[in-house]
C-alpha positions in Angstrom: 24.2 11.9 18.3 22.0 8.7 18.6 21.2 6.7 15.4 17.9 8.2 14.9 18.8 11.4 15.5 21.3 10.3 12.8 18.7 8.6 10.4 16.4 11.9 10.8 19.2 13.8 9.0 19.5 11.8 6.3 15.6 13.0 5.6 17.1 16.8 4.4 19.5 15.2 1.8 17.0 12.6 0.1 16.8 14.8 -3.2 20.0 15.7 -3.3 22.0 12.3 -3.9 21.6 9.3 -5.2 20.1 5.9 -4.5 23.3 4.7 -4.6 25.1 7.4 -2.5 21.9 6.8 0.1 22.1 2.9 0.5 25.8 3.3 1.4 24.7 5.9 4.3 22.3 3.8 5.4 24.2 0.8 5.7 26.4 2.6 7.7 23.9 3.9 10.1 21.8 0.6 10.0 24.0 -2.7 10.0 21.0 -4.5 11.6 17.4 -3.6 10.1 14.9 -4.2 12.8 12.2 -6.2 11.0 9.0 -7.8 12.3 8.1 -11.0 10.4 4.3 -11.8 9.9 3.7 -15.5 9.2 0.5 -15.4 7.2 -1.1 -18.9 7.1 -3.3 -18.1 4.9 -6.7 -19.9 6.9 -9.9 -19.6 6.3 -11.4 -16.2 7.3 -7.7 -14.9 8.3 -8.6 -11.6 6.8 -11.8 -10.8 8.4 -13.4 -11.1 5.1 -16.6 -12.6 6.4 -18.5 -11.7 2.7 -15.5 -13.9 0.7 -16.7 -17.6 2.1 -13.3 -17.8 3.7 -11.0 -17.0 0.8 -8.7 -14.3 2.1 -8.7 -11.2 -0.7 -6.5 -8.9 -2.2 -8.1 -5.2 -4.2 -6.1 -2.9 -6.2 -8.0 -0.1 -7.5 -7.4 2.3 -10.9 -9.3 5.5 -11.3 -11.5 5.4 -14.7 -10.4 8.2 -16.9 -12.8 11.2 -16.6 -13.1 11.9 -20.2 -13.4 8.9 -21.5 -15.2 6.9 -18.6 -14.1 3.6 -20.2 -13.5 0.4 -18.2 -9.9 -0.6 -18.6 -9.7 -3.1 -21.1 -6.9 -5.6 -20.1 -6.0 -7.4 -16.8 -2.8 -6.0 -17.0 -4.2 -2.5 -16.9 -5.2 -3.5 -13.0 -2.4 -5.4 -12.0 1.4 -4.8 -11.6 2.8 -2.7 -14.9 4.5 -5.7 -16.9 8.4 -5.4 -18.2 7.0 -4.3 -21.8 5.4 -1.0 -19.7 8.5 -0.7 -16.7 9.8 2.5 -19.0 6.8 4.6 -18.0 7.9 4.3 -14.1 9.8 7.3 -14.1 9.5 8.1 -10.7 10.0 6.6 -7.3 7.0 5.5 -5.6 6.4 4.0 -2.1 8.6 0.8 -2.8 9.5 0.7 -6.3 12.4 2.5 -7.7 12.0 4.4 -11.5 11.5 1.2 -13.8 10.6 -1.2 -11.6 7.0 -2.5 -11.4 6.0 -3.8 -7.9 2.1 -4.6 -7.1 0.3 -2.4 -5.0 -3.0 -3.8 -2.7 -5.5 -3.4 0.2 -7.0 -5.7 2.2 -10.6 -3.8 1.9 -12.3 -2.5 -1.2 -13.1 0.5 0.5 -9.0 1.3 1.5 -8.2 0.2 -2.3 -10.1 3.1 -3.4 -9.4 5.3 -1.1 -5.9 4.8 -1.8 -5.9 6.2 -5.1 -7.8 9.8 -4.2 -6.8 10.2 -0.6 -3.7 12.8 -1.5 -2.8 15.8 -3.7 -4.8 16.0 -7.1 -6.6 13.5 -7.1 -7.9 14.3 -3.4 -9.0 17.9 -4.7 -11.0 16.7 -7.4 -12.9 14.1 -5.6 -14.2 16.4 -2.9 -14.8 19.7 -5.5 -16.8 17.3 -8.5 -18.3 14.7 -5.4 -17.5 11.1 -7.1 -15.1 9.0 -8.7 -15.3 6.0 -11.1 -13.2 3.4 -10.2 -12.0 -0.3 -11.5 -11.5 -2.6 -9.2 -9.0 -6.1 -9.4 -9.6 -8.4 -6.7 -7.2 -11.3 -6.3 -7.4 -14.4 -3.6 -4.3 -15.3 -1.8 -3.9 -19.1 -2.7 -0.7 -19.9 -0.1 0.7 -19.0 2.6 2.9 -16.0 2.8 5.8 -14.1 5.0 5.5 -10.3 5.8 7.8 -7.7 6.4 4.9 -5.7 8.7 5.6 -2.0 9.7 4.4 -0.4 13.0 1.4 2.5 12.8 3.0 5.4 13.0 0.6 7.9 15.8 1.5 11.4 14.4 0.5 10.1 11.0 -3.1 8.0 12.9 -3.8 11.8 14.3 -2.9 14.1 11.8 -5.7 12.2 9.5 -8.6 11.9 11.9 -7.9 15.6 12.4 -7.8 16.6 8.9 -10.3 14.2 7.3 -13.7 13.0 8.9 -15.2 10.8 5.6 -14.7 7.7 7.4 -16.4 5.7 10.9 -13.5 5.9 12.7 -14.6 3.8 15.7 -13.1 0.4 14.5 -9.3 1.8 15.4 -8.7 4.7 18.1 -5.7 6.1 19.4 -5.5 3.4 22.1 -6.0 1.0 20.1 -2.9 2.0 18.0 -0.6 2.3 21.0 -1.5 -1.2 22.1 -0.5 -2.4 19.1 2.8 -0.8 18.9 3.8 -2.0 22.1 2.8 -5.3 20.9 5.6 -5.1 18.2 8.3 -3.1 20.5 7.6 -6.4 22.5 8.3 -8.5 19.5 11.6 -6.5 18.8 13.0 -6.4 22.7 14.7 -3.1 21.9 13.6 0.3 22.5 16.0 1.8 20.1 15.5 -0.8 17.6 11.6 -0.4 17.8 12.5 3.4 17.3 14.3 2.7 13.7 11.7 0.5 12.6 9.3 3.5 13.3 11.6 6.2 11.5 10.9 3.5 8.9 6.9 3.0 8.5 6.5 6.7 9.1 7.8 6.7 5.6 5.2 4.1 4.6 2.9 6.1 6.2 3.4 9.9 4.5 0.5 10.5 2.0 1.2 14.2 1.5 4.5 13.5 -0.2 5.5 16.0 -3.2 8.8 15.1 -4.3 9.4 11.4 -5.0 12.7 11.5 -4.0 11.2 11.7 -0.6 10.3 7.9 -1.4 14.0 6.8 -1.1 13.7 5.7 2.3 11.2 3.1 2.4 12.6 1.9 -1.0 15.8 1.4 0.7 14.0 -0.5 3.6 12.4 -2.7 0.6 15.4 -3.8 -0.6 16.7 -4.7 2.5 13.6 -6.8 3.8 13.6 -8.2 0.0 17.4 -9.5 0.4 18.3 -7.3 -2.2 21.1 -5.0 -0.3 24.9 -6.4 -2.0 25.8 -6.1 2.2 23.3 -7.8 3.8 20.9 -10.9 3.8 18.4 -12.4 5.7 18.1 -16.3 6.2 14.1 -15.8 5.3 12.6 -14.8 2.5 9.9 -12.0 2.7 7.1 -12.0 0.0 6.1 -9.0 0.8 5.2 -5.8 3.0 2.3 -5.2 5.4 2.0 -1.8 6.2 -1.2 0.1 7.9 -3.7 2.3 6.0 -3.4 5.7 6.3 -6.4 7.1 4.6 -8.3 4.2 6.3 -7.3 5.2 9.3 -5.5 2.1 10.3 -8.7 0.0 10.0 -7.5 -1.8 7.2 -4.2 -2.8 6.0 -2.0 -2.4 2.3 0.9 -4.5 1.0 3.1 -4.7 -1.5 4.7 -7.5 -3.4 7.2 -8.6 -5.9 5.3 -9.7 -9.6 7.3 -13.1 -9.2 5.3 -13.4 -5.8 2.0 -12.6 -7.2 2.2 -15.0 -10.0 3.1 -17.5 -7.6 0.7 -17.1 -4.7 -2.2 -15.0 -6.2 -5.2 -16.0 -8.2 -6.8 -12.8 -9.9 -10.6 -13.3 -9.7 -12.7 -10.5 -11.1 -12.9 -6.9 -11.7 -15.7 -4.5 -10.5 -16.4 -0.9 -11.2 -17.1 0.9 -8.3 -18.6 4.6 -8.0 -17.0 6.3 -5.2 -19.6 9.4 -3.5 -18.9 11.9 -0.9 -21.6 13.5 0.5 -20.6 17.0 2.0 -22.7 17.9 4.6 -22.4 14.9 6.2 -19.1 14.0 5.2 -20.0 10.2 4.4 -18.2 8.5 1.5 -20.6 5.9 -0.2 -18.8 3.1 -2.2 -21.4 1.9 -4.9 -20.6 -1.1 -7.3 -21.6 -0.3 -10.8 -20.7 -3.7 -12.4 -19.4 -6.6 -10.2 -17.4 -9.9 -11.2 -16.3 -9.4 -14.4 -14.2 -11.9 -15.4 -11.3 -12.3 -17.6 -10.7 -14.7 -20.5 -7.9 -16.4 -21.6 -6.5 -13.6 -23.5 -6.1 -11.6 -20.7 -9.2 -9.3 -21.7 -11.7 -8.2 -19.2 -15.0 -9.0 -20.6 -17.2 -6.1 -18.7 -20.9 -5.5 -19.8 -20.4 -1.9 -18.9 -18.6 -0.4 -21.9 -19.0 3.5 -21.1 -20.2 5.0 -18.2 -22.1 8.8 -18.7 
């Protein structure tokens, strides 16, 4: 039995042992994590944000309570969940472990949105009521930085253009995908190694996942990239991982970084409120700001002129 045939096991067992129990397998099965590095530079207009002057921009997006309809009141209700919140991460997410805060962004405001509705619940009640209210953060990367960056996984690419059609699709196609995955097996210089480091961003890449324990795996890839494995190290240090949009249909890009990194390299700008609308019979999404730039003062309080939305 190869290694990934291996690795694919080790899929069946995730709820059934411990982190601990699970890092030791996988070190055993992966002595050498094959890992892309993405030099960010940080230049002018490196993001493609042609609208931004040049800065390079980071969203993160928080769905507006649909009772209440009030605007988050505090920057920290946008950003990473600080150490005095960490007890309310009772679950594993996509690369944080239960307790520990880890921020979560998109390259696009459109993807950070998208983000927060394109699965289970959430999902449901945005195509039955037709909208969402959203806040927006939007941070500028201020220095350089250095990626982990995962591959685009082309089950996950096809599976969503089949199954969702709420987005112009044309930017990215299936060709387009393939290209750029043989770009990074290129990169690696090993077939099998390329192969791993695919088992690996198909877990970055699930967005119907039901039991969190199912997030074990790219958790376990975190802490590896992040030097934080007792057995291993690497002789660079990663700020973060780039991994592709699903619900954007790899058009755009999300990554995730330490807090210690964002304080260091990221300069939060301003909040909007965007109202997210799908239109049905045509299946178009409109992304509509309700209040842009709001800025926060120096007691960390977003100072919004929209205080309730009906």
């Amino acid at each position: 039995m190869t290694r990934l045939e291996e690795l694919i096991k080790v899929r069946d067992i995730l709820s059934k042992v411990d982190y601990g129990t699970l890092t030791d397998i996988m070190d055993s099965y992966v002595p050498k994590i094959p890992l892309i590095v993405f030099d960010f530079k940080n230049k002018m207009f490196d993001l493609g944000q042609h609208y931004a002057g040049g800065s390079n921009l980071l969203y993160r997006a928080r769905l507006l309570d649909e009772k209440t309809k009030q605007p988050f009141p505090l920057l920290q209700d946008l950003s990473y969940i600080p150490d005095d919140k960490k007890y309310k991460i009772q679950k594993y997410g996509r690369v944080n472990k239960p307790g520990e805060s880890m921020f979560y962004a998109s390259t696009n405001i459109a993807t950070a949105c998208l983000e927060t509705f394109s699965k289970g619940e959430n999902m449901k009640i945005f195509l039955e009521k037709g909208s969402m209210l959203l806040a927006v953060g939007v941070w500028k990367i201020e220095q350089p930085m250095t990626f982990a960056q995962m591959s685009s996984p082309e089950k996950y690419f096809e599976r969503f253009i089949n199954e969702v059609n709420t987005l112009d699709l044309k930017k990215v196609t299936i060709e387009k995908v393939r290209k750029n995955n043989q770009y990074l097996k290129e990169q690696i210089g090993n077939e099998e190694e390329f192969k791993i480091l695919e088992f690996f961003s198909e877990e970055f890449a699930k967005t119907d996942t039901i039991d969190h324990n199912q997030y074990k795996l790219s958790n376990y890839f975190a802490d590896r990239a992040f030097n934080r494995n007792r057995k291993f190290s690497f002789e660079l240090d990663i700020d973060g991982i780039w991994y592709p949009s699903v619900p954007s249909a790899y058009q755009e890009a999300n990554i995730v970084i330490p807090p210690k990194i964002v304080e260091e390299k990221l300069k939060f700008l301003w909040a909007d409120i965007i109202w997210v609308v799908h239109f049905k019979e045509s299946g178009q999404t409109q992304f509509n700001p309700i209040e842009q730039r709001a800025k926060v003062n120096e007691n960390g309080i977003i100072e919004w002129t929209t205080k309730r939305l009906n």
